[in-house]
C-alpha positions in Angstrom: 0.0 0.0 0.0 2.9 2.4 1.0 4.0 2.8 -2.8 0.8 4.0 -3.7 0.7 6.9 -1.2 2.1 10.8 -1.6 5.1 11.4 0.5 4.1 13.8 3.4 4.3 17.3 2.6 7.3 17.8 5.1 9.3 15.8 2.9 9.3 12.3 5.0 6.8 9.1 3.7 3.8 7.1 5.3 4.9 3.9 6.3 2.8 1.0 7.7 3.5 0.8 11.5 5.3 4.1 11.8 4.5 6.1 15.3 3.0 9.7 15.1 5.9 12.6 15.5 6.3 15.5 17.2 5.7 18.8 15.0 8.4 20.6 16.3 11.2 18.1 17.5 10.3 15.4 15.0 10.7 12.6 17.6 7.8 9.5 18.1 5.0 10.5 19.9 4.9 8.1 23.6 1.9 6.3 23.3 2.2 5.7 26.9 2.3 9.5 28.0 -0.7 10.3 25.2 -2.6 8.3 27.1 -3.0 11.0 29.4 -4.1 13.3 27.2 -6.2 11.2 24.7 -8.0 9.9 28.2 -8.4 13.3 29.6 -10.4 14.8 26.2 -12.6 11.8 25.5 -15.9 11.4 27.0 -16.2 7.5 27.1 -13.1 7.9 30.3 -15.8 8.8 33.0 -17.4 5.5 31.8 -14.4 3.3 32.4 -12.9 3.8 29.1 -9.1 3.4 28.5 -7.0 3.6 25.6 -5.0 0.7 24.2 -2.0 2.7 24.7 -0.8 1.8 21.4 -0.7 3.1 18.1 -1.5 0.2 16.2 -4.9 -0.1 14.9 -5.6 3.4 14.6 -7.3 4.8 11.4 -6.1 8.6 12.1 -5.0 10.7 14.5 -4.4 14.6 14.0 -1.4 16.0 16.1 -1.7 19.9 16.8 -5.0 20.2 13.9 -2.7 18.7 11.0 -4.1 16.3 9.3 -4.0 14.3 5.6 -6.6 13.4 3.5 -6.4 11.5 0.2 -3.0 11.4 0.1 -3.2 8.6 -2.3 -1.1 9.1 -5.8 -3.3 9.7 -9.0 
């Protein structure tokens, strides 16, 4: 799939696996420490809801309002 995908618009490629990243340092996101953000804004939490903790298995996430849409080659 990753051959039929734009590269990012900051120069760098989706890849299959690949962990979030920082807008401003460029390192991985921690799963582990968004947890504590992604549980404080989401309403299912005062239910008993917990995130996985993980980034695997997610269909998007947007870091800071950036996101990508149809970034699939012509």
């Amino acid at each position: 799939m990753e051959s039929h995908l734009k590269a990012c618009q900051c120069g760098g490629s989706f890849r299959k696996g690949a962990a979030p990243r920082c807008p401003h340092c460029n390192q991985k996101l921690s799963p582990e420490f968004a947890s504590t953000y992604v549980e404080a804004n989401a309403e299912g939490t005062s239910k008993g809801w917990r995130w996985q903790k993980s980034w695997d298995g997610l269909y998007c996430i947007v870091v800071e309002g950036k996101s990508v849409e149809d970034n699939f080659k012509s």
